[in-house]
TIDO-915682 format. One line per field, with one value per residue (C-alpha): x negated, y negated, z; residue in three letters. Coordinates in nm, 2 decimals, decimal comma, padded with zeros to 4 digits, m for minus. Each point is the difference from the previous one (the first is absolute). Layout:
N
x	(X  ...)
y	(Y  ...)
z	(Z  ...)
rest	(Ala  ...)
# end
This chain:
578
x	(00,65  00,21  00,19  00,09  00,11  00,22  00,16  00,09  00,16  00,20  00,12  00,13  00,15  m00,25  00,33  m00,04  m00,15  00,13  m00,13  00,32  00,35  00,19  m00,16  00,17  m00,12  m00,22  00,10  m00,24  00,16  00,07  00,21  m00,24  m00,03  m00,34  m00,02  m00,34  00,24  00,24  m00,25  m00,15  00,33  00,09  m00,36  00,03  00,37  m00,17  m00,25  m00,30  m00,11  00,09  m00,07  00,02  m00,02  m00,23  m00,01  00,23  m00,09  00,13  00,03  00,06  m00,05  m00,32  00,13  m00,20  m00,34  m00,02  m00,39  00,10  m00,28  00,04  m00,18  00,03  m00,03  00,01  m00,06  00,24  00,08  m00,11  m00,31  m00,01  m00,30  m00,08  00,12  m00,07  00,03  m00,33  00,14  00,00  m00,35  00,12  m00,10  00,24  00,19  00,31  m00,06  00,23  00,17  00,21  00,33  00,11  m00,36  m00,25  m00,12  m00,20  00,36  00,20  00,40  00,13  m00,20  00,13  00,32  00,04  m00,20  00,30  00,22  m00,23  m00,04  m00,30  m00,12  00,22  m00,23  00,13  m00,04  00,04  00,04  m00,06  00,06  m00,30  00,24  m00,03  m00,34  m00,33  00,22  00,20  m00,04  m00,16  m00,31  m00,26  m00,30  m00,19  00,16  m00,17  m00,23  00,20  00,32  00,12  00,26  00,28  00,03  00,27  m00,19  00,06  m00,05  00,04  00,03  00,01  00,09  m00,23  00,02  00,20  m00,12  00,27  m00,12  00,05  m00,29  m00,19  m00,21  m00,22  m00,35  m00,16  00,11  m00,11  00,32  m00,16  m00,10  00,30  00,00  00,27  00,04  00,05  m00,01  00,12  m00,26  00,01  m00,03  00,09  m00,36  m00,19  m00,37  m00,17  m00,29  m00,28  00,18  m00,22  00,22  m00,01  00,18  m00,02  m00,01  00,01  m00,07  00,10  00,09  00,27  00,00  00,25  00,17  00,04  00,35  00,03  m00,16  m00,18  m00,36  m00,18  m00,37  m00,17  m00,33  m00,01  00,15  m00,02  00,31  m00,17  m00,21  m00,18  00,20  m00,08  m00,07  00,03  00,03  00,26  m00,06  m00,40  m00,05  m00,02  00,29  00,15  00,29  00,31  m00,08  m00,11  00,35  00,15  m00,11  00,15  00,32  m00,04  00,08  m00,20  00,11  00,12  m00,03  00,02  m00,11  m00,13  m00,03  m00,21  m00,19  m00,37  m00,15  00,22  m00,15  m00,33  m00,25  m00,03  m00,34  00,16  00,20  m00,14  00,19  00,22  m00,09  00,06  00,06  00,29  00,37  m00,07  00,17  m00,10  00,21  m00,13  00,14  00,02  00,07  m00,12  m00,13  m00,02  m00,18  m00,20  00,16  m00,30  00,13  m00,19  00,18  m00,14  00,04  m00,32  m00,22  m00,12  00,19  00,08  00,20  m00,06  00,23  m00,25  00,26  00,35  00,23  00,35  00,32  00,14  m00,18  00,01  00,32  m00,22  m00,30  m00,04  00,07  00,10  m00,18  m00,06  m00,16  m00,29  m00,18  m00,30  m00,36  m00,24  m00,39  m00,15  m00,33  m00,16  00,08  m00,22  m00,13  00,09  00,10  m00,17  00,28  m00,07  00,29  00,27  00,25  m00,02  m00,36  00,12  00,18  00,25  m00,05  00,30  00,23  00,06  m00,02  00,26  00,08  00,31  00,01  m00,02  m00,18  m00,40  m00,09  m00,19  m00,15  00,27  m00,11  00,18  00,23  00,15  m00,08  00,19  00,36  m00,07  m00,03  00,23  m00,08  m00,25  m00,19  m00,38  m00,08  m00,34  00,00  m00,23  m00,06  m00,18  m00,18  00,30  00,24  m00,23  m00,18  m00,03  00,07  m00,01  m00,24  00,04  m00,18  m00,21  m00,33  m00,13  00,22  m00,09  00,24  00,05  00,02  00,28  00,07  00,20  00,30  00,15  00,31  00,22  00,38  00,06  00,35  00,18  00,29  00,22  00,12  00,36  00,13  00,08  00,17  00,14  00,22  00,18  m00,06  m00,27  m00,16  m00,07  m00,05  m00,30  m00,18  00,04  m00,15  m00,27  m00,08  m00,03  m00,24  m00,20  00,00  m00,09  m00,30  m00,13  00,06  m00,25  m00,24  00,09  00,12  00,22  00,15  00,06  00,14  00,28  00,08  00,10  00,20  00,17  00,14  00,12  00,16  00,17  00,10  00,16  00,21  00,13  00,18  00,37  00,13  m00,05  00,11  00,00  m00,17  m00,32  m00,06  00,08  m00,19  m00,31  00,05  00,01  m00,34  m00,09  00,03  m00,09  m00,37  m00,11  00,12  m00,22  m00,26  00,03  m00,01  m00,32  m00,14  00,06  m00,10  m00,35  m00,01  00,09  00,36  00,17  00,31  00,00  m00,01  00,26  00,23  m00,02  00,04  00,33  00,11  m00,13  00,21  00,29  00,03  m00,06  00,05  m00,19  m00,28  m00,30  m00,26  00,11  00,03  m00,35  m00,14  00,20  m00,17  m00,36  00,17  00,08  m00,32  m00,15  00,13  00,05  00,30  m00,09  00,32  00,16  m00,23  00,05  00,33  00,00  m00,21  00,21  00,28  m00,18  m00,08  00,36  00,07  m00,26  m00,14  m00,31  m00,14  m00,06  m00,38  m00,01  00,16  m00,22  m00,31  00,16  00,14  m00,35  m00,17  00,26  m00,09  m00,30  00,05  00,24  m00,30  m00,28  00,23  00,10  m00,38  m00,08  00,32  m00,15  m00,31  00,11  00,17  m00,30  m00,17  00,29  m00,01  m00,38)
y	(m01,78  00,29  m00,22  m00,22  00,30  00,13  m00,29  m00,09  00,37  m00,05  m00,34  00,09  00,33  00,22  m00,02  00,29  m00,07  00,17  m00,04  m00,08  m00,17  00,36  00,37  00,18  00,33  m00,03  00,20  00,09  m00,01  00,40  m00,01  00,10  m00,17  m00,12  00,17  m00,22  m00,35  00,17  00,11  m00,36  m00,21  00,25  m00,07  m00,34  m00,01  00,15  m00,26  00,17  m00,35  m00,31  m00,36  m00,33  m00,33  m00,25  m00,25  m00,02  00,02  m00,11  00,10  00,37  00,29  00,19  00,32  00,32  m00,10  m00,36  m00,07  m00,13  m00,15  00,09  m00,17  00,36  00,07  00,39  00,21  00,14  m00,01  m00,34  m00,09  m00,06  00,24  m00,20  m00,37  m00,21  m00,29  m00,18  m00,08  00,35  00,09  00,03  m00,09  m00,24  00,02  00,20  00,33  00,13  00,27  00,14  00,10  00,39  00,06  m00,14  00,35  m00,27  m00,07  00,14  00,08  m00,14  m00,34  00,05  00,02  m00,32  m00,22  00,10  m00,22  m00,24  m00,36  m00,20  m00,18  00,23  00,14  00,31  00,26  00,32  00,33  00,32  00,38  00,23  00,17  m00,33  m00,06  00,22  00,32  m00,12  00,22  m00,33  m00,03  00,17  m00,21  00,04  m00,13  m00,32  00,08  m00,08  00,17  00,29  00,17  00,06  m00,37  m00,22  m00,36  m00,30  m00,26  m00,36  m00,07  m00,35  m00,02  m00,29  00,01  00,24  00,03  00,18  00,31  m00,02  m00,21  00,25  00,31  00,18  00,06  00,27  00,35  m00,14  m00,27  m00,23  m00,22  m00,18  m00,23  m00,28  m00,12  m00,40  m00,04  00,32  00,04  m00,03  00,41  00,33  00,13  00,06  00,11  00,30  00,13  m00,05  m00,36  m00,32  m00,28  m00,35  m00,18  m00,34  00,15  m00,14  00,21  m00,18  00,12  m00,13  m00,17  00,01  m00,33  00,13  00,16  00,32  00,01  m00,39  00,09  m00,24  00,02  00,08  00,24  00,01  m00,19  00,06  m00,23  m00,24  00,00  00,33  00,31  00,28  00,32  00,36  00,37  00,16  00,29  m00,07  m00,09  m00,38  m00,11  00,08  00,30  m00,21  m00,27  00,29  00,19  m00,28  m00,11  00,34  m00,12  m00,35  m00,11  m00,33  m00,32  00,13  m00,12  00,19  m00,03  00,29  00,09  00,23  00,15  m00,07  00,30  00,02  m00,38  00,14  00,16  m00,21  m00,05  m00,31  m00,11  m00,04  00,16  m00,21  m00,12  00,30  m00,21  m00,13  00,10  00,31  m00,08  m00,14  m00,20  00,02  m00,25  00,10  m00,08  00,21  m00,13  00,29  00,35  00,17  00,37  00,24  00,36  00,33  00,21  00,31  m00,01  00,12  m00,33  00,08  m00,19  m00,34  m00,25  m00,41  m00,25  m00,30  m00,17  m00,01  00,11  m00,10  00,19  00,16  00,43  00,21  m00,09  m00,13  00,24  00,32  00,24  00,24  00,12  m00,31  m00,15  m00,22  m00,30  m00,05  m00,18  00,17  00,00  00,23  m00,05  00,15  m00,08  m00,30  m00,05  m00,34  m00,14  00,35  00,08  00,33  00,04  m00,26  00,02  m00,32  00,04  00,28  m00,07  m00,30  m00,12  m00,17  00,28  00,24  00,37  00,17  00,35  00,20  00,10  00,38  00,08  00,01  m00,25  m00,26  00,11  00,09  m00,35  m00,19  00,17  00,06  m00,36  m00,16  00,22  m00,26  m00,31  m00,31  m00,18  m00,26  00,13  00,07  00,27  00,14  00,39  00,14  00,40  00,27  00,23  00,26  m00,27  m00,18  00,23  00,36  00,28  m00,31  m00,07  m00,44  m00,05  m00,31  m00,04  m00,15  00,21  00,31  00,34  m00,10  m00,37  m00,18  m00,26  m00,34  00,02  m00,41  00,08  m00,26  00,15  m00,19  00,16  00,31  00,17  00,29  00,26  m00,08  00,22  m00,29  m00,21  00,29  00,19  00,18  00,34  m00,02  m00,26  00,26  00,24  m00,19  m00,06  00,35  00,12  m00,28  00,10  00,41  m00,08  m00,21  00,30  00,26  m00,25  00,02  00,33  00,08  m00,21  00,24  m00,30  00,22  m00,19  m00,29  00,20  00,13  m00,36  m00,09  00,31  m00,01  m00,34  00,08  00,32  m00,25  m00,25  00,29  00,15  m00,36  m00,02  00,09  m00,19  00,21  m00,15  00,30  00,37  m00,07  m00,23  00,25  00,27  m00,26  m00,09  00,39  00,05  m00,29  00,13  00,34  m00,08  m00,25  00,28  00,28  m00,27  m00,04  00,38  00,01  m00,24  00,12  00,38  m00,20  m00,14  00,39  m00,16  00,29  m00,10  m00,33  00,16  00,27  m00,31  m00,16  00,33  00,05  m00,39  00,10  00,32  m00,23  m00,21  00,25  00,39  00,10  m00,13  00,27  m00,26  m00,08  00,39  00,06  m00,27  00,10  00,32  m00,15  m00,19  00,30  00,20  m00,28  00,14  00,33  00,06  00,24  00,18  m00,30  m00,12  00,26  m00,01  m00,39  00,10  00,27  m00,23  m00,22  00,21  00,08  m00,31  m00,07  00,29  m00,28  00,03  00,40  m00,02  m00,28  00,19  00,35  m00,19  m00,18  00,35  00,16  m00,28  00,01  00,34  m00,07  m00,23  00,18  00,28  m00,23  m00,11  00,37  00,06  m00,27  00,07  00,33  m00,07  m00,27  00,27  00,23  m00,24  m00,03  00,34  00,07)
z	(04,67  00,08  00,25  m00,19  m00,28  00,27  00,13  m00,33  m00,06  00,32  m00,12  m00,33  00,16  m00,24  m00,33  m00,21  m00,37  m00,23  m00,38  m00,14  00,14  m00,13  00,08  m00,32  m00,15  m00,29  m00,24  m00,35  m00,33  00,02  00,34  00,22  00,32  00,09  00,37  00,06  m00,04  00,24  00,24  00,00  00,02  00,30  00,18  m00,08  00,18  00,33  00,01  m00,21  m00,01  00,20  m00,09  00,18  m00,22  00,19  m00,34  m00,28  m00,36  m00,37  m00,30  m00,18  00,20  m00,23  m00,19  m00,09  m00,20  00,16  00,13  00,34  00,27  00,30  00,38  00,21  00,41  00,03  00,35  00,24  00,38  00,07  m00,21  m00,38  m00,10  m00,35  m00,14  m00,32  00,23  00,05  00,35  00,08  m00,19  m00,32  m00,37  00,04  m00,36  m00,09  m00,09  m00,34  m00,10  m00,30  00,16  m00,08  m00,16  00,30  00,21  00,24  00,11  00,32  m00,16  00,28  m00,05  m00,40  00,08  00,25  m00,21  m00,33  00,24  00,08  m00,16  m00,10  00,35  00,19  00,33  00,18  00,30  m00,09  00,22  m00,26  00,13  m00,11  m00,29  m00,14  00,10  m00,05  m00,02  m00,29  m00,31  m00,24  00,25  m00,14  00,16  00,30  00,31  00,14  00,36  00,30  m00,18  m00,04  m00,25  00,26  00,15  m00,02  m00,14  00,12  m00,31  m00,11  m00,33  m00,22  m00,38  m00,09  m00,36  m00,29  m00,37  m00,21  m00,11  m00,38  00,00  00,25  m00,05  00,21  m00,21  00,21  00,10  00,39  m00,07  00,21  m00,30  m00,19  m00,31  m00,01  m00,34  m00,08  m00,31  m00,26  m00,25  m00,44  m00,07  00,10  m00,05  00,37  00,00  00,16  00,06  m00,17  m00,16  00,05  00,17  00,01  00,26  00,22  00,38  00,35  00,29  00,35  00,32  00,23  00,33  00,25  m00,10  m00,34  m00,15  m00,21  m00,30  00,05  00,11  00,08  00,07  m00,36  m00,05  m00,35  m00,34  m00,32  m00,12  m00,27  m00,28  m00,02  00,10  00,21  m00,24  00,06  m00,07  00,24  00,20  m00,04  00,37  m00,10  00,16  00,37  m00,02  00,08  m00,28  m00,30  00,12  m00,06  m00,36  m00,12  00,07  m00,19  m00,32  m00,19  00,12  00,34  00,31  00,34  00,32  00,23  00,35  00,13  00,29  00,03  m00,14  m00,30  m00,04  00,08  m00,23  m00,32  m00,16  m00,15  00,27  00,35  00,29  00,21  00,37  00,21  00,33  m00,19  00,01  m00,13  m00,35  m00,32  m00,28  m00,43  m00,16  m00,40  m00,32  m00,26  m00,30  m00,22  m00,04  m00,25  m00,07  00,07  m00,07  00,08  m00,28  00,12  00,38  00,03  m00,07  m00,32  m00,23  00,09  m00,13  00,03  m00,13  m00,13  m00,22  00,09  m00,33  m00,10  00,13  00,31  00,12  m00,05  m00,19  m00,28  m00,01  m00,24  00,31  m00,29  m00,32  m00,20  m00,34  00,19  m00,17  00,26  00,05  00,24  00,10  00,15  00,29  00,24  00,37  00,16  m00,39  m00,04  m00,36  m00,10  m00,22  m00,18  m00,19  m00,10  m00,30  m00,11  m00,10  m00,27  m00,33  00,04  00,32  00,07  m00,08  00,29  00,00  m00,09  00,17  00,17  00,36  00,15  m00,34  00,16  m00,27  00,26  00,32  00,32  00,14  m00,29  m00,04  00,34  00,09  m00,31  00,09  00,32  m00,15  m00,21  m00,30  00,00  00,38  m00,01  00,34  00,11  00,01  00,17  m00,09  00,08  m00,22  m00,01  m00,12  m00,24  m00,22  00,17  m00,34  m00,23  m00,27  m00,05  00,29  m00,07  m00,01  00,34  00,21  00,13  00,18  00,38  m00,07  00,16  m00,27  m00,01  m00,28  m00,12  m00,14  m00,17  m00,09  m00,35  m00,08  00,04  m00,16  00,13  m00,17  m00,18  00,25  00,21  m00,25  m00,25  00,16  m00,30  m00,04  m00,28  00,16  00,27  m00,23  m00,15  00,35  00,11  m00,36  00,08  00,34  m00,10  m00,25  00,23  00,21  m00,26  m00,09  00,42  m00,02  m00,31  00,23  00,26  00,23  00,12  00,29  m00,19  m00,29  00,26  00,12  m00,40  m00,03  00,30  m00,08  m00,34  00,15  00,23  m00,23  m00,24  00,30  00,09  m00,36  m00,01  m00,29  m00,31  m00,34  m00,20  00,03  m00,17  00,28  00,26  m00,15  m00,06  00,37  00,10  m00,23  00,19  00,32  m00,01  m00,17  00,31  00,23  m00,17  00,00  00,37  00,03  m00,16  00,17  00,32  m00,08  m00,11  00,34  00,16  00,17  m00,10  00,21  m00,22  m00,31  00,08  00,03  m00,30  m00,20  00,21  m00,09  m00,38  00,00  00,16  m00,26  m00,31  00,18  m00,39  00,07  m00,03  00,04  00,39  00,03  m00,15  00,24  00,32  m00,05  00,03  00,30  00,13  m00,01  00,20  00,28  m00,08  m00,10  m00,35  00,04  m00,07  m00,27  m00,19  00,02  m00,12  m00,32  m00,13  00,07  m00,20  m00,26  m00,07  m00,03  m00,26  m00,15  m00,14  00,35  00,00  m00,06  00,26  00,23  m00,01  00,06  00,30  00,15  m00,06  00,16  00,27  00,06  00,00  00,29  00,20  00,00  00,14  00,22  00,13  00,02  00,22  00,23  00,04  00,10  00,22  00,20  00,01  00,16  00,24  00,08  00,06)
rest	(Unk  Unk  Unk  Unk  Unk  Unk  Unk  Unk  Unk  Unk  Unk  Unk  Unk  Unk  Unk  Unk  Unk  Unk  Unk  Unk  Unk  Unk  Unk  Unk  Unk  Unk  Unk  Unk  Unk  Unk  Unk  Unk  Unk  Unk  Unk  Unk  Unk  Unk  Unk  Unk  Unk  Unk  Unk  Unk  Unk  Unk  Unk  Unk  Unk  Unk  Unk  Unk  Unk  Unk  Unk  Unk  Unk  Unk  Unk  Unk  Unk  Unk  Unk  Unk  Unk  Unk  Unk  Unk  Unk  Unk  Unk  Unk  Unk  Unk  Unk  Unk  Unk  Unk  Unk  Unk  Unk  Unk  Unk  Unk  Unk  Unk  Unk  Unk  Unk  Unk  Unk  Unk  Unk  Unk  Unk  Unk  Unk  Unk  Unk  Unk  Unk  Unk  Unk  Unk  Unk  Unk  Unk  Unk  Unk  Unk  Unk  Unk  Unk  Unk  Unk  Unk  Unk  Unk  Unk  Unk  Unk  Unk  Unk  Unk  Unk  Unk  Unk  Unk  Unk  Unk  Unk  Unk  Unk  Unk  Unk  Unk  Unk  Unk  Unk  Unk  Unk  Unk  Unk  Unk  Unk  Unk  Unk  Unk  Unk  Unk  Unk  Unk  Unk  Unk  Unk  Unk  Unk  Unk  Unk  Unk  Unk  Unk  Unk  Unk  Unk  Unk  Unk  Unk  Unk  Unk  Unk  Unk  Unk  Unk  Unk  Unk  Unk  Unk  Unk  Unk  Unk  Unk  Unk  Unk  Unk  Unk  Unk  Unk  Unk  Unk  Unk  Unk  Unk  Unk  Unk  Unk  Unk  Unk  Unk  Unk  Unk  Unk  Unk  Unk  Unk  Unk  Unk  Unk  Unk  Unk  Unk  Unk  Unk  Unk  Unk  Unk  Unk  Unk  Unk  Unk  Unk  Unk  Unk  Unk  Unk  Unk  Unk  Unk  Unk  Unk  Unk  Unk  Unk  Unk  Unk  Unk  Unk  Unk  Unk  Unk  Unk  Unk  Unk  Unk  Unk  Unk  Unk  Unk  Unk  Unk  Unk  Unk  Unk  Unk  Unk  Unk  Unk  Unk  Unk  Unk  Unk  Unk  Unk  Unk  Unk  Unk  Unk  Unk  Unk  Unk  Unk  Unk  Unk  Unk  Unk  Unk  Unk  Unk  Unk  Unk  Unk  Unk  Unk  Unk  Unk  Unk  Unk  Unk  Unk  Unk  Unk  Unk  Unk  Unk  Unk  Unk  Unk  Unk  Unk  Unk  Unk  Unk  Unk  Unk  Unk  Unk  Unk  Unk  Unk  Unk  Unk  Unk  Unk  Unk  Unk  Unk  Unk  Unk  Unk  Unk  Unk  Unk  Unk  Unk  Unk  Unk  Unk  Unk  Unk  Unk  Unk  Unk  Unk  Unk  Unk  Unk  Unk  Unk  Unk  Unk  Unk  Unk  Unk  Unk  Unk  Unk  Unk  Unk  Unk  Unk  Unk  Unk  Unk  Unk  Unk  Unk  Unk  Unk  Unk  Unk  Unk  Unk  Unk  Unk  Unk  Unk  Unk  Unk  Unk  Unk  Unk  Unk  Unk  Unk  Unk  Unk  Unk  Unk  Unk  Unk  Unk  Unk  Unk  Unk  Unk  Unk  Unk  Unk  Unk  Unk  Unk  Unk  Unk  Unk  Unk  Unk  Unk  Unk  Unk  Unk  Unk  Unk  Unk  Unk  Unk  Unk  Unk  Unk  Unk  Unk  Unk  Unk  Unk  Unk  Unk  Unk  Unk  Unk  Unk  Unk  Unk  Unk  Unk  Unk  Unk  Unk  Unk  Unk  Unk  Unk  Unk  Unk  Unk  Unk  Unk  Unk  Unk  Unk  Unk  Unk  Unk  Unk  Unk  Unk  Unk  Unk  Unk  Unk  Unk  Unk  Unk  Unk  Unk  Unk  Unk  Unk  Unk  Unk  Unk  Unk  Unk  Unk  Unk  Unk  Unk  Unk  Unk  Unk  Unk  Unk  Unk  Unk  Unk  Unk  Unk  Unk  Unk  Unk  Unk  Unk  Unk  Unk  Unk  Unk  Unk  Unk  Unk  Unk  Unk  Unk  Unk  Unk  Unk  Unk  Unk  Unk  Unk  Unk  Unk  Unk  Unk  Unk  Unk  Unk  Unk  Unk  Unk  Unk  Unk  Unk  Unk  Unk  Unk  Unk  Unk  Unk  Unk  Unk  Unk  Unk  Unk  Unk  Unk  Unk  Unk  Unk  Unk  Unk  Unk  Unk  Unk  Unk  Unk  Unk  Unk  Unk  Unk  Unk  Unk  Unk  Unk  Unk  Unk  Unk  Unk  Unk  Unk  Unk  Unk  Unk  Unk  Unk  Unk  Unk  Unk  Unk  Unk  Unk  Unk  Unk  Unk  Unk  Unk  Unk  Unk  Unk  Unk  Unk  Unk  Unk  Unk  Unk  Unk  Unk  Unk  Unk  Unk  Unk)
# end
């Protein structure tokens, strides 16, 4: 073979490739010249590479992102040291690559095969800067090679797939998905979504072209389809990579190596002895949105009925007025329903209840936010997100259960804020939202409480458009009330950083405000600041002379504090000391 590789060097006079007709300077949008483009076009001029024709080709030369396959003869000196060609003791089929993304192949074999054309065959001679010492290869060097030779290749684009309907499905990117048909949605599923697809799973002989295997293992293509849960071990890598990436009602085929074809309990594993490649031929029927809401497993969410409109577009991400059936079991009970709200009171009309307000267990209420009109989903809880420091557990249930949760969203209904966008209207959901907080907080739901205030706070400071001063002072009120509330909240919770903030933003929008002093103060002492303190309720006291009594018993218990504190420091240091 190397004979032959030489003569036909000698005969064609070894012409110098170059990747394009006209070595310019590449310059980026900011004027800087791109020394790597220079440094190629000059190694290219010296013969970097050189390339000998043997047969012409047609067609478009592939651009950056094209899945080309390639038949490859790679050694040096005079022996080829590895070959796709079954003559040779080879698999026998083309082997691809993504051009600019593939890592699996040599720059110098990139950048002969972007001025090559489909059928075209080629010799090529590569210098080692171009070779294993170029800066892309990252891999390990094949045996018999070594990173400073000069390779001796031939090289034959079989076949070229343009890349907007390519993508590479595993970080490996030896796996690629060619799209032929574009699916009906924008929606893709991940893991842990149940899938339903039609599948074919062949390998490819020698006589076979690109992406046309022919020797089938498995088919699933009529009548029942194939059915499951990604990233559960069910299916082999390369085909659950590449269901991530679909959409319904596409259909893609995929080439892979064997073991990314290998290691489905659903799908068995390809004929090793084969070309070492496998093809999935898909079309995916559709996929049942499981969600873990948590992250951590314990709070999963299972479409069962599909509802009407496009998520999370249509969903109650935000605080919403929720019309919803639910029944509540134990997991593996069966029909054991212990609670359902259609057994109590009129049992077609669904509860009735606002999000973020603590008034139906975590499960619901998280899962609903999730959900569109009209879909019924399984949610399975655990104990913490069911009933865990509630008192309507059901009878039948007991703490540490995992239960089982059938939802049905009925209806929902934002708040105005949406749709009114005049100042009152704004006015009246912040008012609505503060009260819902100052409810949570009597329940000492404290971080729940904070979520309410903090979005009225934000929905006052978004207002610009007064219409006359009561309305800015009612705003300012406004305003100034959620941020003591989120003051308070946060000195209840002992984030004394927190709640020195929103005394400052209090004091920012109303510098009179004794109320954001006194509370800084209690901020303050948190972290031991009682110089300061003090300072905030005399400050406070002038202000308001109301808050004198209220003040002496908060210096004197200050004191009181700031002692303790000074006693424990000292002994602290005596035992330091010893």
């Amino acid at each position: 073979m190397a004979s032959a590789f030489q003569s036909c060097l000698a005969l064609l006079q070894l012409q110098v490739y170059r990747e394009t007709l006209e070595l310019q300077p590449n310059v980026d949008e900011k004027g800087i010249d791109d020394e790597a483009d220079f440094q190629q076009a000059e190694d290219l001029s010296k013969g970097a590479i050189l390339k000998a024709t043997l047969d012409e080709g047609s067609g478009e030369v592939p651009a950056t992102n094209d899945l080309v396959f390639l038949h490859l003869r790679i050694g040096k000196g005079n022996s080829y040291l590895t070959s796709t060609r079954p003559e040779d003791g080879g698999q026998g089929h083309p082997q691809p690559f993504i051009l600019g993304k593939s890592k699996n192949l040599l720059k110098g074999l990139e950048l002969a095969v972007r001025g090559m054309r489909r059928g075209e065959r080629a010799v090529l001679d590569i210098q080692p800067g171009y070779a294993y010492q170029h800066r892309t290869w990252v891999l390990d060097i094949p045996p018999g090679l070594r990173k400073g030779d000069t390779i001796h290749a031939e090289v034959e684009l079989v076949e070229v797939v343009p890349g907007r309907t390519v993508r590479a499905v595993l970080a490996a990117e030896d796996t690629f998905k060619v799209t032929e048909q574009a699916g009906r949605d924008f929606e893709t599923p991940r893991a842990p979504y149940k899938v339903k697809l039609h599948l074919r799973a062949s390998t490819p002989s020698s006589d076979d072209r690109p992406l046309g295997a022919s020797q089938t293992y498995f088919t699933m293509q009529s009548g029942t389809p194939l059915e499951a849960t990604l990233d559960s071990g069910q299916l082999p890598p390369g085909l659950d990579a590449a269901l991530h990436s679909m959409v319904r009602g596409e259909r893609s085929i995929v080439t892979c190596p064997h073991e990314a074809a290998s290691g489905g309990t659903l799908v068995p594993d390809p004929d090793a002895s084969g070309s070492g490649r496998a093809e999935f031929a898909i079309e995916l029927l559709d996929f049942t949105q499981v969600r873990d809401l948590t992250g951590s497993g314990e709070l999963v969410k299972t479409i069962m009925q599909q509802g009407e409109g496009v998520f999370p577009v249509d969903c109650p991400v935000e605080d919403s007025l929720i019309q919803a059936h639910w029944r509540v079991r134990r997991q593996g009970a069966g029909e054991a329903w212990v609670f359902d709200t259609r057994s109590a009171g009129d049992a077609q009309r669904p509860i009735e209840f606002d999000t973020g307000m603590a008034t139906v267990p975590d499960a619901v209420d998280m899962a609903v936010r999730l959900m569109l009109e009209g879909e019924v989903a399984l949610v399975t809880s655990s104990w913490r997100y069911a009933y865990q420091g509630r008192a309507d557990a059901p009878q039948g249930v007991t703490e540490g259960d995992t239960l089982e949760f059938e939802v049905e969203l009925v209806h929902f209904e934002r708040d105005q804020i949406r749709e009114d966008t005049t100042t009152a209207g704004r006015l009246t959901v912040a008012s609505k939202w503060k009260d819902q907080g100052n409810m949570l907080f009597r329940r000492e739901l404290l971080k729940l409480a904070k979520a309410k205030y903090l979005k009225a706070s934000k929905v006052v400071e978004r207002i610009v458009d007064y219409a006359d001063d009561q309305t800015y002072k009612q705003s300012q009120t406004l305003q100034v009330s959620c941020y003591l509330n989120l003051a308070l909240c946060a000195t209840k919770q002992r984030e004394a950083a927190e709640a020195i903030h929103y005394c400052n933003k209090a004091l920012e929008v109303d510098p009179a405000c004794a109320k954001a002093l006194f509370r800084r103060a209690a901020a303050l002492a948190l972290v031991g600041e009682y110089a300061s303190a003090r300072e905030d309720l005399q400050a406070a006291v002038g202000i308001d002379a109301s808050l004198e009594p209220d003040a002496k018993r908060e210096t004197a218990r200050l004191a009181s504090q700031e002692k303790a504190q000074a006693a424990k420091q000292r002994k602290g240091f005596g035992r330091f000391f010893k």
